[in-house]
N, C-alpha and C positions, 0 to 999 in steps of 0.2 A: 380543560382538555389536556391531556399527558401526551407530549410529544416525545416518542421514543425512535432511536437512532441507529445505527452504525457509524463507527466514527474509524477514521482508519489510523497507524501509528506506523506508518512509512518512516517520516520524521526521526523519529524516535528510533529506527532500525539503521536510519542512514548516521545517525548522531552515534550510535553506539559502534555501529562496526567503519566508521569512519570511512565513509562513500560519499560518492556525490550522485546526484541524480544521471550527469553524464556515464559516470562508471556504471552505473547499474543500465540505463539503455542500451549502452554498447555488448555488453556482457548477455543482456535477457534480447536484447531487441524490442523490447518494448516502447511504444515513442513515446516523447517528451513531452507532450500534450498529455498522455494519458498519466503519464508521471505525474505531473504537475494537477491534474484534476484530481488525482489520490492521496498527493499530500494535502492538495485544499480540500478534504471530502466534498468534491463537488459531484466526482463519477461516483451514480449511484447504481451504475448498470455494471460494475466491473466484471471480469468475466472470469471462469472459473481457470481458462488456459493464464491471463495473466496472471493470477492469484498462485496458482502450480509456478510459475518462472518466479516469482518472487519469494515462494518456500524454496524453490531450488537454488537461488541465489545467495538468499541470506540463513539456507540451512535450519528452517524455522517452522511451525505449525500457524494454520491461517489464523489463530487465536495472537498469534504475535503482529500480526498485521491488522488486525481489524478487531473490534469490539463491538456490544451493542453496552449503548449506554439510555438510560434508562432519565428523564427531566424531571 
């Protein structure tokens, strides 16, 4: 069976443009919980208004935050 994915690259946006998870909740308003499930890809329900604040944040297409990868 091929398990295929989304896998998000939060991580990796927060590492390059040197943020921390508080600077971006305070700035988007997004809470910390849901931070914290998108760096763990544990939220699999994310939503399209959070996903638009985190392109408006980090100036970015939702292909910079998120991928589908492929097992």
């Amino acid at each position: 069976m091929i398990n295929n994915m989304i896998t998000f690259k939060l991580d990796d946006l927060i590492w390059q443009h040197r943020k921390t998870a508080e600077d971006i909740r305070i700035a988007t308003g997004i809470s910390a919980a849901t931070l914290s499930n998108i760096r763990n890809n544990k939220n699999l329900n994310i939503s399209i208004h959070t996903l638009d604040k985190l392109c408006k944040y980090f100036h970015c297409k939702v292909g910079d935050i998120m991928e589908y990868v492929e097992d």
